[in-house]
N, C-alpha and C positions, 0 to 999 in steps of 0.2 A: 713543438707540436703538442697540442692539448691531446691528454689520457680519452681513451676513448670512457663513455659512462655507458651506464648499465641500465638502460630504460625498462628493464623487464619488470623491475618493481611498481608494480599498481599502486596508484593516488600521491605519484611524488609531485605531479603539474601541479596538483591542487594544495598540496603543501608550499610548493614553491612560490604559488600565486599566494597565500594566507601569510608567508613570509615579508614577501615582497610588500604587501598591501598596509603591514605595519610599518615595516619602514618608511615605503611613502608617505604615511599619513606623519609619521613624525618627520619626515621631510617639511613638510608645510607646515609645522609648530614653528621646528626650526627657523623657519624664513618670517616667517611673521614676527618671529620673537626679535630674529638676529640682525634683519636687516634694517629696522629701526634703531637698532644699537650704532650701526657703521657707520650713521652719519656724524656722529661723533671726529671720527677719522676727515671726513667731509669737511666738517669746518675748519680742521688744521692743514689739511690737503689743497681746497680749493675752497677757499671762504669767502669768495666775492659770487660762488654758487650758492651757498649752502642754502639759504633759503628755497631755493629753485630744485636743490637734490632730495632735498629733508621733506617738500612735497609730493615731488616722483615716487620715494619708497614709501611712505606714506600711504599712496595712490597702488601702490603696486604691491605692498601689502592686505590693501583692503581688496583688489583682484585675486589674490590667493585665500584668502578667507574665504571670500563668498563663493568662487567656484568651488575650492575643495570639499566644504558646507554641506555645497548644492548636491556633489558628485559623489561624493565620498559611496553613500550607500548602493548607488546608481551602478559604478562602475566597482563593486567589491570584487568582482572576476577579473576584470583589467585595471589591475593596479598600475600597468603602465600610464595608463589617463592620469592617474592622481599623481603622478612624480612629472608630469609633463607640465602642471600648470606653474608651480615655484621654478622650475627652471627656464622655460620660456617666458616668462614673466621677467624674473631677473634679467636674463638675456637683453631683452629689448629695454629695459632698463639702463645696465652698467654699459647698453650699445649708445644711449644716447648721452648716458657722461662723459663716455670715452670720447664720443666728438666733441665736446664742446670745451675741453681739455687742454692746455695747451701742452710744453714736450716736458716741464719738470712733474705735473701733476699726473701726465697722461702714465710717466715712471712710479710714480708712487702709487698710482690705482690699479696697477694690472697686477701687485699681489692681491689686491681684491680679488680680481678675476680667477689668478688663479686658484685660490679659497675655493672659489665656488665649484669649481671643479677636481678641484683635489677630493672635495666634500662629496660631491655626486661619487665620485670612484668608492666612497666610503659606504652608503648608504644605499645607492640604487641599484637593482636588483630587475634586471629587462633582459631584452633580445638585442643583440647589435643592432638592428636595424633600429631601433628608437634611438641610439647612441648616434649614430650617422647623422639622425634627422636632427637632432637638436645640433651635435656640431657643425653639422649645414646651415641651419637656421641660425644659429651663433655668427658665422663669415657672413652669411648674405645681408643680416640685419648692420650687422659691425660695417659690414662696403656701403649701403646703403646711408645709413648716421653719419660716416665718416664723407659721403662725395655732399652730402645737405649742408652737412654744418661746421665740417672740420675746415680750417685754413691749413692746416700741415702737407707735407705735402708726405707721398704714401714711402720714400726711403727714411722719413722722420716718423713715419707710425709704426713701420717694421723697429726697426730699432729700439727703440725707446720703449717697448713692453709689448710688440703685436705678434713679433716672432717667439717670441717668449709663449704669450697667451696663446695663440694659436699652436703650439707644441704641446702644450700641457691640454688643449682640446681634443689633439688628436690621442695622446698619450693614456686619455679618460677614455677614452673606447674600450682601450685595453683592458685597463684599468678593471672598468664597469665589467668587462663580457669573462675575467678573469675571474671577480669577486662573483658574479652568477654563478659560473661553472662550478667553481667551490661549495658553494650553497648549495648550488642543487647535487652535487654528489653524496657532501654532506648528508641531505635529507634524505637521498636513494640509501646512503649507508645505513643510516636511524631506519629508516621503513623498513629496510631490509632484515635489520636486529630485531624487528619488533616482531615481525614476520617469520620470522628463522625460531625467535624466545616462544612465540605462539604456537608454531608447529611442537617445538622442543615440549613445552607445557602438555599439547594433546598429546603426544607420543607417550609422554610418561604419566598422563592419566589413566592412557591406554595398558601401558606397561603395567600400573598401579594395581587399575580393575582385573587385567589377567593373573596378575601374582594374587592376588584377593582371591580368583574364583580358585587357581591352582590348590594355593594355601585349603581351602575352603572343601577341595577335593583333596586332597590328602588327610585333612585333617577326618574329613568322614569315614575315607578309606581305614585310617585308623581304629574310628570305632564299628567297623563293619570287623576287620582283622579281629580286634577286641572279643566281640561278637562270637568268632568263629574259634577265635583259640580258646581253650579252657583256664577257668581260673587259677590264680598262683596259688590257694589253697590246698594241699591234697585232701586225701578222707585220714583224719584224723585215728580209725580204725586201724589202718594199714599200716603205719609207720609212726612212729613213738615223737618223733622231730623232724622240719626241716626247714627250707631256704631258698628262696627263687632272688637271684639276683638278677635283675633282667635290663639293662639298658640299651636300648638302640640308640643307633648313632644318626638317624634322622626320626621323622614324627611317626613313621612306621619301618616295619623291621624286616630283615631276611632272615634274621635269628628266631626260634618260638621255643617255647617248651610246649612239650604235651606227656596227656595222662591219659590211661583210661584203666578202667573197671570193672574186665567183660565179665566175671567168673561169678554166679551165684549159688549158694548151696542149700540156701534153705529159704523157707515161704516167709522169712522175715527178710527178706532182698538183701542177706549182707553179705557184701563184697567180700573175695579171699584174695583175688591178686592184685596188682598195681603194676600196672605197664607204664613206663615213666620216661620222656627222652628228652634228650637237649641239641636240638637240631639248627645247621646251620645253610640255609637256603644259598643260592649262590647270587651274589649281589646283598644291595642293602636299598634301603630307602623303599620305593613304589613297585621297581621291578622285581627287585628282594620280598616284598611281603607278598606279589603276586604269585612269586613261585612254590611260598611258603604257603598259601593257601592249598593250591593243587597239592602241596607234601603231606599235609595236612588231612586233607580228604582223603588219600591214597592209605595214611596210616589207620583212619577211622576205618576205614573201609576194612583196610587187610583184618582187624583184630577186632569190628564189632561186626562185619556180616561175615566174613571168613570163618569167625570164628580162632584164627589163629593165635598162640600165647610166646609162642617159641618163640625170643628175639631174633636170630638169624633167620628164621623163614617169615618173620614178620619183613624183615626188611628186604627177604627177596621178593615178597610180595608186593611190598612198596614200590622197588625199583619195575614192578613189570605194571601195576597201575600207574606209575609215575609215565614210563615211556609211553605206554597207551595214552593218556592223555594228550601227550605231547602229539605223538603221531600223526593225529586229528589234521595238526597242522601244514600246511608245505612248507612251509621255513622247516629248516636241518636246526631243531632247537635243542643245544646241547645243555640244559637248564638241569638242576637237581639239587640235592645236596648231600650234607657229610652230618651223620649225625651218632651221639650214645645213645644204649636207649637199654633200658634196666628194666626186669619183670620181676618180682617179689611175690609167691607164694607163699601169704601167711598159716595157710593150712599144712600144706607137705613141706613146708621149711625151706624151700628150692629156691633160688638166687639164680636167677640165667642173665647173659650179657650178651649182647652183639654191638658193635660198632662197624660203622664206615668212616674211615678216616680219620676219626677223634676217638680218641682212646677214653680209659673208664680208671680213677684214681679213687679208692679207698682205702681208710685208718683200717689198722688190726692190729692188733698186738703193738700197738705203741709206734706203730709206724708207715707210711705213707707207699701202698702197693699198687703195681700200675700192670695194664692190660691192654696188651697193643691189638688195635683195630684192624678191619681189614685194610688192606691199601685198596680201595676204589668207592667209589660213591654212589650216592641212587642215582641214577641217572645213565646216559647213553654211552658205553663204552667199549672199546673192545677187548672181544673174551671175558667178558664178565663169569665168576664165579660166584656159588653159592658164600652167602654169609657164614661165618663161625659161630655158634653158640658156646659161650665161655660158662659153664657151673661154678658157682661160689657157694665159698660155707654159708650159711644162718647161722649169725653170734649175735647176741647181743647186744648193742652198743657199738656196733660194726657202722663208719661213717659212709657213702658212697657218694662221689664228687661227679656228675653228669656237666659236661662246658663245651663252649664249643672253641673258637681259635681267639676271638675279639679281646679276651683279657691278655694272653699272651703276647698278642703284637702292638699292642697298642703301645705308640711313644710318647716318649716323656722322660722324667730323670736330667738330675743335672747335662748331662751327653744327650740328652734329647733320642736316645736309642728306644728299642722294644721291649716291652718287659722281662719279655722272652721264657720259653716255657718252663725251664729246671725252675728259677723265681718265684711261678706261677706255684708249680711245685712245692716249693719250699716253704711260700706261704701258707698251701692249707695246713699243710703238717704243723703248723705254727698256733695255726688257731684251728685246729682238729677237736683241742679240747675241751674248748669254749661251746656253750649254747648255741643252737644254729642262729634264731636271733641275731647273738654277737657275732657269727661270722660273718653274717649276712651284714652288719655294719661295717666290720674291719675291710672287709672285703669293697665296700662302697668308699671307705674313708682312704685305702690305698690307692684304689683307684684314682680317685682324684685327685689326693698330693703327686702320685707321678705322675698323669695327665697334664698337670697344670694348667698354663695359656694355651696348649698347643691342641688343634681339633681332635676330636674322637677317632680313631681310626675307623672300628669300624659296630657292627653291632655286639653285642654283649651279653652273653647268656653264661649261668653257674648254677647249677640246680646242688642243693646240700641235701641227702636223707638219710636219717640214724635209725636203726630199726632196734 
């Protein structure tokens, strides 16, 4: 039982036809060329014909010439016309050798015949019904030549090559309606691939152009973020040295640093405090700098219209801007973050600290002192309690490490583990007493020999200030 095929692919007929119509037409090369050639065989076969045969294909190839000629452009859609004229031509042909044939010659010509149709199974390309018709036409002509002009009698023409020829007649049906089906699934399969690579091509143009705009929209988003957070510079005024090491882990960030400069004392505008933090929004990438935006806004707000300086009520303030904004929304948005956040009074010498969950590491006295945070963050929680305000000395040369968690976890290292925070730790102490500059290198150059091949974890923020 023949596979069933898959007509649903559009313009296979018409490939099948464009298929077909070459091979036809070199069917009739073929026969023009070859069948002048056979008489060859002719004159060792039956040479008291040859003259008489050597006219016929002669005659029968100038009948295929001239109509395929005529036809050829006429019938380009029905390439079955152009494969009908070489074989029914031959046909009435090698029908009227065969009669006149007697029973050694009539053996030796019917591998001609079968040639011809072995050939046709090779090259023609129809509907069974054309293949019927000609092997019909083939017996009726072959009955016909043989009752005119054969003396054999018809158990002498069975035998001797008819039952032969006429199997191999029937057997070219097959044959022919096999090698179509081939072809035309063949072509259904090629159409289909072309069709399928086509589709596959726009899809990924489509693909291409959206990653393009996405790309194109984060990348803005970035310089909007940019925009909005404050330069890694601080005021130079304020603090003696320092050090923004800032890397996110996509094109924008859920990590920021921020500054500000509420405090003025005199009619020459010069700044006496420095509010400084190193905040870690929750998430990273798009959704992380959106949240970073609203933290953002929430701390300008608390410390430049509030007025507020006190790190701890700065950051209760945050947390009750942060939720009000949130609120707005009907999603239950549990969004915020964890942040240090250091206030430096260079006038009354005052050092205050609050933290949400990321604690505050500063040098003193040759050693590396740590200030643990609140446990909770800005953001939606329950039982929230007020922030801590932590008081620290004014020395001079006093280091203060503001981070948020992205240097700590991030893996890498032979063990491909987390840097892990003591580490973290032990590095600044290490390079406490370098330039901030050179922390701020040592600090990028570790990073990335332990990083190595393996992705970013996550965004990356280290604020350094030496007062």
């Amino acid at each position: 039982m023949m596979p069933q095929i898959n007509n649903e692919v559009t313009g296979w007929k018409k490939e099948l036809n464009a298929t077909a119509f070459k091979y036809h037409v070199l069917i009739c090369w073929v026969a023009v060329i070859f069948d002048p050639i056979f008489a060859i065989s002719d004159y060792y076969i039956s040479p008291h014909h040859f003259k008489e045969f050597f006219i016929l294909r002669l005659s029968t190839v100038a009948v295929i010439f001239t109509l395929s000629s005529l036809l050829t452009k006429k019938f380009k859609d029905k390439p079955e016309i152009i494969a009908l004229i070489p074989f029914l031509s031959i046909s009435f042909q090698n029908a009227y050798m065969y009669s006149v044939m007697n029973v050694s010659e009539l053996q030796t010509h019917t591998f001609a015949y079968i040639t011809l149709f072995i050939g046709a199974g090779m090259f023609v390309l129809w509907n069974t019904f054309y293949s019927i018709v000609v092997v019909g036409l083939f017996f009726a002509v072959n009955i016909i030549f043989f009752w005119l002009n054969s003396p054999l009698k018809l158990n002498d023409i069975l035998i001797n090559g008819g039952m032969l020829s006429a199997s191999v007649a029937v057997f070219s049906i097959f044959l022919i309606q096999l090698r179509t089906n081939l072809t035309k699934k063949e072509i259904i399969a090629r159409l289909a691939l072309a069709e399928s690579s086509k589709q596959l091509k726009i899809k990924s143009n489509i693909i291409e152009e959206k990653n393009k705009e996405i790309n194109d929209s984060i990348n803005y988003a970035q310089k909007i973020q940019q925009a909005i957070l404050p330069p890694m510079l601080l005021e130079q005024k304020l603090t003696e040295d320092h050090f923004v090491f800032f890397k996110p882990k996509d094109v924008v960030s859920g990590d920021f640093f921020w500054y500000a400069t509420p405090t003025i004392t005199d009619n020459k505008n010069t700044p006496e405090t420095l509010i400084i933090a190193a905040a870690d929004s929750t998430g990273h990438g798009v959704p992380g700098a959106m949240v970073s935006i609203v933290c953002n806004n929430a701390l300008n707000k608390a410390v430049l219209e509030f007025g507020i300086t006190d790190p701890g009520k700065i950051l209760d303030k945050t947390r009750e801007l942060v939720l009000e904004a949130f609120s707005k929304s009907d999603a239950n948005v549990q969004d915020g973050m964890d942040i240090s956040l250091l206030a430096i009074n260079t006038a009354t010498k005052e050092i205050k600290w609050a933290g949400a969950n990321n604690a505050l590491l500063y040098l003193f006295n040759g050693d590396i002192k740590e200030i643990k945070a609140n446990k909770q963050p800005i953001g939606k929680i329950e039982n929230p309690l007020p922030f801590t305000t932590h008081l620290l000395p004014f020395v001079k040369g006093t280091v203060f490490y503001l981070f948020t968690d992205g240097f700590s976890d991030q893996f890498g290292g032979e063990d491909e583990k987390k840097f892990k925070y003591k580490r973290f730790k032990n590095l600044l102490l290490n390079i406490s007493t370098r330039s901030c500059l050179q922390q701020q290198q040592l600090l990028e150059t570790e990073f990335k020999q332990w990083k190595g091949n393996l992705e970013q974890t996550d965004d990356v923020c280290v604020i350094g200030i030496k007062i």
